[in-house]
C-alpha positions in Angstrom: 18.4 -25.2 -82.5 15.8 -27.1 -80.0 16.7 -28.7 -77.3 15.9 -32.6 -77.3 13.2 -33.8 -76.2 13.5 -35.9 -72.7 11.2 -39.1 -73.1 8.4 -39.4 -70.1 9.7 -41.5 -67.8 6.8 -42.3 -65.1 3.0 -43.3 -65.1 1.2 -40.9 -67.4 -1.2 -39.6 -65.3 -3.9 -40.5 -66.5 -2.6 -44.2 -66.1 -2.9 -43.9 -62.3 -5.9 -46.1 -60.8 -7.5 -44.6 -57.4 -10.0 -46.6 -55.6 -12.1 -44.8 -53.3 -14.6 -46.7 -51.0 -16.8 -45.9 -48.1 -18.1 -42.7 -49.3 -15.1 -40.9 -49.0 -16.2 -37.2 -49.4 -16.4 -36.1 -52.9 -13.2 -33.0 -51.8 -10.8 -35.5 -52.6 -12.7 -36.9 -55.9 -12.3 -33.3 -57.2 -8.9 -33.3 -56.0 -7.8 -36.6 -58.0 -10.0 -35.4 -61.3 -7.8 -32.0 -61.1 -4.6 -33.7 -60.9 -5.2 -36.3 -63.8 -5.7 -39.5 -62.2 -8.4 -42.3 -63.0 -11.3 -42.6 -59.8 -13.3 -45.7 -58.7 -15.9 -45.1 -56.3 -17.0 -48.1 -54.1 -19.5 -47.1 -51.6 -19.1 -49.2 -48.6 -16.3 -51.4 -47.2 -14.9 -54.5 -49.3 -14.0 -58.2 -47.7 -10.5 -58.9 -46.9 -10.4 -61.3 -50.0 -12.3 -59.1 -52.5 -9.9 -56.1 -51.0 -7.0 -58.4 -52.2 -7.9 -58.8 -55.5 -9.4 -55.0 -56.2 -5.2 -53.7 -55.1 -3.6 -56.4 -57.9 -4.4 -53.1 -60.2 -4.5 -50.1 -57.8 -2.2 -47.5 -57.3 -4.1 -45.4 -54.9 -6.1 -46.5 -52.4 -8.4 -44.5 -50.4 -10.8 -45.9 -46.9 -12.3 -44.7 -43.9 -12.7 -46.6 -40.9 -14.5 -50.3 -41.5 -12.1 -51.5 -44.4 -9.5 -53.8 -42.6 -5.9 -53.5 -44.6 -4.0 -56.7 -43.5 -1.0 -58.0 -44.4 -3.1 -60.8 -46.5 -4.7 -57.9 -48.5 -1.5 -56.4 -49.2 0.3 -59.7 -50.5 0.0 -58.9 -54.3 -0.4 -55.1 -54.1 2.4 -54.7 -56.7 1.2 -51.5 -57.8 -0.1 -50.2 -54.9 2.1 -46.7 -54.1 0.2 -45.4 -51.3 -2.7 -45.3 -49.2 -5.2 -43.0 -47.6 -7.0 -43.2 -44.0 -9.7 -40.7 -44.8 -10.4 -40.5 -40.9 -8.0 -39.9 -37.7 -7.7 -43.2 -36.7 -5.3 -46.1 -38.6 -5.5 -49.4 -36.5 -7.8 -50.8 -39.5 -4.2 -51.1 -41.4 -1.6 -53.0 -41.0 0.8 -50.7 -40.9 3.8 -52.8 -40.6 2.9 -54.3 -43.5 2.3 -51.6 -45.5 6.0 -50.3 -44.5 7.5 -53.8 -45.6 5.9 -53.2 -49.0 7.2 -49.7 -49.4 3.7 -48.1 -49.0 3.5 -45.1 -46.7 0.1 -44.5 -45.1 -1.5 -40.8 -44.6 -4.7 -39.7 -42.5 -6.0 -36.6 -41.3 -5.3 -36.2 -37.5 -6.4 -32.3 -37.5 -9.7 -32.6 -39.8 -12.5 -33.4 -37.8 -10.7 -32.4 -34.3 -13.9 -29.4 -34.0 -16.3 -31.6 -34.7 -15.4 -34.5 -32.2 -14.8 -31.6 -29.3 -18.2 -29.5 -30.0 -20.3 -33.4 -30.1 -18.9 -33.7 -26.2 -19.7 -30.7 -24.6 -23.2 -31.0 -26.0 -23.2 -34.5 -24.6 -22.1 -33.1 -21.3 -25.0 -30.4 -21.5 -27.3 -33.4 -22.3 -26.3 -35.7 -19.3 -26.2 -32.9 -17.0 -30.0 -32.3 -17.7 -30.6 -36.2 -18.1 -31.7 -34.5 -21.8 -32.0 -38.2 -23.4 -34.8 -39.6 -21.1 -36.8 -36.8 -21.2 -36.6 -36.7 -24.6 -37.6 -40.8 -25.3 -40.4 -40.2 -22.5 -41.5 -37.3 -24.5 -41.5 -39.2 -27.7 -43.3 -42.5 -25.9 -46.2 -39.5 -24.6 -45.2 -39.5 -20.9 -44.9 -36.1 -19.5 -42.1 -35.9 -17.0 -41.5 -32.1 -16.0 -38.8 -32.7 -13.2 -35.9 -31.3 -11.9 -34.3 -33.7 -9.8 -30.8 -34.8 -11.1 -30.6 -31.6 -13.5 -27.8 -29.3 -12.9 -26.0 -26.6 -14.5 -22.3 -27.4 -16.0 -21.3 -24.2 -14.9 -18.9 -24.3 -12.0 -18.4 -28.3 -12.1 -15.0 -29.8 -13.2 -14.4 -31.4 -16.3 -11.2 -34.1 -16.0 -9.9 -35.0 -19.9 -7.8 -38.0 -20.5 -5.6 -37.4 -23.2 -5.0 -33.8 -23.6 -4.4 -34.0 -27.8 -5.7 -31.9 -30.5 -9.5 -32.7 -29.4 -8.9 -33.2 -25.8 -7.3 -29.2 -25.9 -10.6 -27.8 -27.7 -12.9 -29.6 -25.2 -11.1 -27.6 -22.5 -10.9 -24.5 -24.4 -14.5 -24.6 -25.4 -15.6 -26.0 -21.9 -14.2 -23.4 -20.1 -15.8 -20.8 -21.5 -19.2 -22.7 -20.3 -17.6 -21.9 -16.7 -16.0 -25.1 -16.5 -13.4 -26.0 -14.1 -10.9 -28.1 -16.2 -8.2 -30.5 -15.2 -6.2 -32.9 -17.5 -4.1 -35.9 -17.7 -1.2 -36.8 -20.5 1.4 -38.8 -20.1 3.1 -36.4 -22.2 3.8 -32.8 -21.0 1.4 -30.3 -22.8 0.7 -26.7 -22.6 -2.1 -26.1 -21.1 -5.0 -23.8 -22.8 -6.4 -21.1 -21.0 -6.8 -22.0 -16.8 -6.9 -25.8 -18.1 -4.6 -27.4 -15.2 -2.5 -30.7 -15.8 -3.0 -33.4 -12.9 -0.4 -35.8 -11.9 -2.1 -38.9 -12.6 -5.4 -40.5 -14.2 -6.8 -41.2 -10.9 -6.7 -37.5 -9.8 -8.8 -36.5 -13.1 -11.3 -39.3 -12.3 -11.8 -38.4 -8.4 -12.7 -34.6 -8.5 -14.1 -34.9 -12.2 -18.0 -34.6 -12.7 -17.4 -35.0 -16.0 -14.9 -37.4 -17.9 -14.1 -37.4 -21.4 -11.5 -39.5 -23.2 -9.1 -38.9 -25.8 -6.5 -41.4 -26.7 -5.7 -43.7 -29.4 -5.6 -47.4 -29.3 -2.6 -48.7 -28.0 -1.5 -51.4 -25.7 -1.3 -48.8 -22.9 -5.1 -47.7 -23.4 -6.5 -50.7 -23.9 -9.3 -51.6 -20.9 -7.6 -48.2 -19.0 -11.0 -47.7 -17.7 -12.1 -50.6 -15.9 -13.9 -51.5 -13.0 -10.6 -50.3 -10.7 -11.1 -47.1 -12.5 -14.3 -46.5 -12.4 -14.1 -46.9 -8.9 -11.8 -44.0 -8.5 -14.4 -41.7 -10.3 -16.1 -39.0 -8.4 -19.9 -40.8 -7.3 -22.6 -40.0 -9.5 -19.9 -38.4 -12.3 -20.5 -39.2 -16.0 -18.3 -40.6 -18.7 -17.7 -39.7 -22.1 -15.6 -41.8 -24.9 -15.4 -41.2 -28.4 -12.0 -41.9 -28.6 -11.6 -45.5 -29.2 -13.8 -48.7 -28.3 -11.3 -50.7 -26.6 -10.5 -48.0 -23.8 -13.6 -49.1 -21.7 -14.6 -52.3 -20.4 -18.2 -51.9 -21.4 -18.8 -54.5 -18.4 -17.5 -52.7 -15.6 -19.1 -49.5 -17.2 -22.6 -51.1 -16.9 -22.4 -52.5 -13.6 -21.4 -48.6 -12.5 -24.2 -47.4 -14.4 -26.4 -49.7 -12.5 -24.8 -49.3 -9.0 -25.2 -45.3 -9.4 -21.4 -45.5 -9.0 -21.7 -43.7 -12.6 -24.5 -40.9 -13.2 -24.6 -41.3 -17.0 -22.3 -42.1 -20.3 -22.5 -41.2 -23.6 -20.5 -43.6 -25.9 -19.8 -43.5 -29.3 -16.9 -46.4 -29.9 -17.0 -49.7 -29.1 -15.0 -52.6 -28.8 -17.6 -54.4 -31.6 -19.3 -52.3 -33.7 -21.7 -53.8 -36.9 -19.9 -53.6 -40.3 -23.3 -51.9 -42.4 -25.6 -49.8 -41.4 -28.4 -52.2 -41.4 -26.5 -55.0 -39.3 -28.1 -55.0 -35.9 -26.2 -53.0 -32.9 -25.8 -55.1 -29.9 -24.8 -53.8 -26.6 -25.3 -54.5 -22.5 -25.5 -50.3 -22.5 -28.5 -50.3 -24.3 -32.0 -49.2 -22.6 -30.1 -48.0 -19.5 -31.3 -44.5 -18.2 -28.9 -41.0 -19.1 -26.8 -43.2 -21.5 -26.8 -41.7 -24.8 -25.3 -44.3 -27.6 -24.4 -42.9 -30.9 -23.4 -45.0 -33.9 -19.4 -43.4 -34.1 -20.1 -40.2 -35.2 -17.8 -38.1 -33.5 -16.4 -36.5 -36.5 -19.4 -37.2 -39.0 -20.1 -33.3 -39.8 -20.3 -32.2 -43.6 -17.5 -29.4 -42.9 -14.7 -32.5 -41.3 -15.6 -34.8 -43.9 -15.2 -32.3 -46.9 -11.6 -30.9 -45.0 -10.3 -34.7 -44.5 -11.1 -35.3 -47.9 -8.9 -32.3 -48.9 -6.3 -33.1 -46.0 -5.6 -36.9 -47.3 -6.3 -36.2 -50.9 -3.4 -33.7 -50.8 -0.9 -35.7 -49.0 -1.3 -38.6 -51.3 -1.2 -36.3 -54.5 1.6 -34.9 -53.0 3.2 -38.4 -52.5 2.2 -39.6 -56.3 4.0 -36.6 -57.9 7.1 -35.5 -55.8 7.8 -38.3 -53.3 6.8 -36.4 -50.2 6.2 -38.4 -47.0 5.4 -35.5 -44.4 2.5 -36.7 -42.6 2.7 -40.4 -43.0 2.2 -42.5 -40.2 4.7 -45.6 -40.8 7.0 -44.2 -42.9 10.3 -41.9 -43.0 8.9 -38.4 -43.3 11.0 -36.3 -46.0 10.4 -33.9 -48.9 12.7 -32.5 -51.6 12.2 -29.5 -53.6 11.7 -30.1 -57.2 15.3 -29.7 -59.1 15.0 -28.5 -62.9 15.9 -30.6 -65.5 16.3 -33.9 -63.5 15.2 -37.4 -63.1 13.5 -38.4 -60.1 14.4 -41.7 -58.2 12.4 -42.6 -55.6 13.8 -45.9 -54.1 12.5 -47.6 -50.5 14.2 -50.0 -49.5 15.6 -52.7 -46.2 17.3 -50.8 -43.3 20.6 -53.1 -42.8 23.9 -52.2 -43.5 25.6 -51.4 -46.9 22.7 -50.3 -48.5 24.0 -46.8 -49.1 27.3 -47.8 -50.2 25.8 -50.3 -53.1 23.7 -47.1 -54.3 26.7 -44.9 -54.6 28.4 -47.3 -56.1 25.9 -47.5 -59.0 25.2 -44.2 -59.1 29.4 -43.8 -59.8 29.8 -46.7 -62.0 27.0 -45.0 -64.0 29.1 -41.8 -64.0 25.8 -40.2 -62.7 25.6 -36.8 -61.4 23.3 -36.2 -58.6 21.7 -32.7 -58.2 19.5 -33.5 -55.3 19.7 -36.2 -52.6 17.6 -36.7 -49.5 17.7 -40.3 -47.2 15.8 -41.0 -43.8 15.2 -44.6 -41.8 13.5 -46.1 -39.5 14.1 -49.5 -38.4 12.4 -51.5 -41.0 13.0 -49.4 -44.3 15.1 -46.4 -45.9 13.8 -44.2 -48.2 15.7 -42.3 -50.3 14.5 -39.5 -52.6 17.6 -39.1 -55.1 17.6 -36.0 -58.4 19.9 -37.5 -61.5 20.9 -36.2 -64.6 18.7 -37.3 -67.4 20.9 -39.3 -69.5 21.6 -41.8 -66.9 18.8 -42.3 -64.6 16.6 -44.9 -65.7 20.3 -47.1 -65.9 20.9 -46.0 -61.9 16.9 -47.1 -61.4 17.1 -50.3 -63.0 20.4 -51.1 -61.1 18.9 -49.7 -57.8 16.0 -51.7 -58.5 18.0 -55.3 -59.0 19.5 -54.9 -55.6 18.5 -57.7 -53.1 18.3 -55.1 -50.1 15.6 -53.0 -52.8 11.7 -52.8 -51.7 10.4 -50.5 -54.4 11.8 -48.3 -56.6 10.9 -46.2 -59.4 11.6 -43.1 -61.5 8.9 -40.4 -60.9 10.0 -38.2 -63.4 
């Protein structure tokens, strides 16, 4: 005798709708063809407006840096399950939003960390030998064979602001160049090799030769080097950001450049940057001497794009077919083993009191028998990751689902 046959329950795979845009390596296409699911490929960024109508029918959706996710742009996401930051960075979403709408967001914050570190210490070698004049002379036929302002790296001190998972290469790698490294976090970290944590930011910036930042945007870094900080620096030192383009006043960095307060800067965020490749880059920094300007390619290597493609592909697979949050950036982060023979409820919904108690309730009223349960908040949203007995849980979902406390909810499998 057979056993019966348990009737599918969630989105067939091939039913689920991923739209990919600005080139998001083609790792993660592979990775969504493997697993089943439908791919749209947009090649640059969309419009707020065009955004909003292209997630009325998306499940999946995948960006890199220049598409802004607002709250208007999520408004009639109804299908929209999850969302993919194929890049470190997630300031271009709203993330708030995206929790109110039961939506957690992934990126890859370990991808491209080799690529960013290796870019700076060949930018110090290049300021330290003032590589990016002689080069343009070169190039315009002047013939400048020179050695004053060259030096060696060796022996000079390296300061690094935000001592992360790039900031800790830079040191690592730098160092072994004969650097002299000194740090600043306001967090406690371990320090890598003969790296040595400093007190405060203004004791990195006055014995550094060399400054390099590495912090995310926040309110706290926003304009932290100004024209009081640049002040601080070390005379004739050079500065280094390709963390975020709000961290420097691009101002106060010019009028060190041109005082000689500042030896030389290589930037490659800023706080405006054009939204296509052929919009025109505007900037006070450009045509001064030893400033290189690159167009925010710290990470834009073939090897991080391909592993950040695999990194966020994964995590949002993962999320599609068990539930799994580990990794996301605005959401509770929890993952329950698969348990046979079972029905899967996934079910987000408002953090306020009671909530629990109304779902136990159903799920008793129901005469439901739960094999596998897992809940974690945080102050917006709960999500709850609940393993039911066949024969009753697409009754607990609907129920779950009616509640006025209920975000999203649905049965996985």
């Amino acid at each position: 005798m057979s056993l019966p046959t348990v009737p599918a329950t969630s989105y067939p795979k091939e039913d689920i709708k991923v739209l990919l845009l600005e080139n998001v390596h083609p790792s993660a296409h592979a990775l969504f063809q493997r697993a089943g699911f439908q791919i749209e490929v947009v090649k640059g960024a969309l419009s707020e407006d065009e955004l909003k109508k292209r997630l009325a029918d998306v499940h999946v959706l995948g960006i890199r840096s220049k598409t802004q996710v607002t709250a208007h742009a999520l408004s009639d996401a109804k299908r929209l399950l999850t969302l993919g930051c194929f890049c470190i960075g997630t300031n271009q979403v709203d993330l708030g939003a995206a929790n109110a709408h039961g939506i957690p967001v992934f990126n890859a914050p370990f991808s491209n960390t080799r690529s960013v570190a290796e870019l700076m210490i060949g930018e110090i070698i290049l300021l330290a030998r003032h590589l990016g004049d002689r080069s343009r002379e070169v190039h315009e036929g002047k013939w400048r064979k020179v050695a004053e302002g060259s030096v060696e790296v060796r022996g000079k001190t390296l300061g690094i602001v935000g001592y992360g998972h790039i900031g800790s290469q830079v040191g690592v790698l730098a160092e072994a160049m004969g650097m002299r490294v000194v740090f600043f976090d306001i967090q406690t970290k371990l320090p890598m090799g003969n790296n040595r944590s400093v007190p405060t930011l203004a004791e990195v910036l006055g014995q550094s030769d060399f400054v390099v930042l590495h912090v995310p945007a926040t309110p706290q870094t926003k304009w932290m080097i100004g024209a009081d900080e640049i002040a601080q620096m070390k005379r004739g030192a050079s500065l280094i950001n390709a963390s975020r383009g709000t961290v420097v006043a691009i101002d106060a960095l010019v009028a060190g450049l041109k005082s000689g307060q500042v030896g030389g800067a290589a930037i490659d965020v800023y706080p405006e940057e054009p939204e296509t490749n052929s919009d025109a880059f505007l900037s006070p920094l450009r045509g001064l001497p030893n400033v290189l300007l690159t167009p925010h390619i710290g990470g834009s290597t073939m090897e991080a794009q391909e592993a950040i493609g695999r990194e966020v592909g994964t995590s949002l697979i993962k999320f599609v077919n068990s539930g799994a949050t580990t990794g996301a950036v605005n959401f509770p982060q929890i993952e329950l083993a698969q348990t046979q023979d079972t029905h899967r409820i996934l079910n987000v919904h408002k953090n306020v009191p009671g909530v629990l108690r109304d779902i136990n309730k159903i799920v008793s009223d129901k005469n439901a028998n739960i094999r596998s349960q897992l809940l974690s908040t945080d102050p917006g949203i709960g999500y709850l990751i609940m393993d039911l007995d066949n024969d009753v849980a697409n009754d607990v979902k609907k129920a779950i689902a009616s509640l006025p406390t209920n975000v999203k909810t649905r049965i996985l499998y």
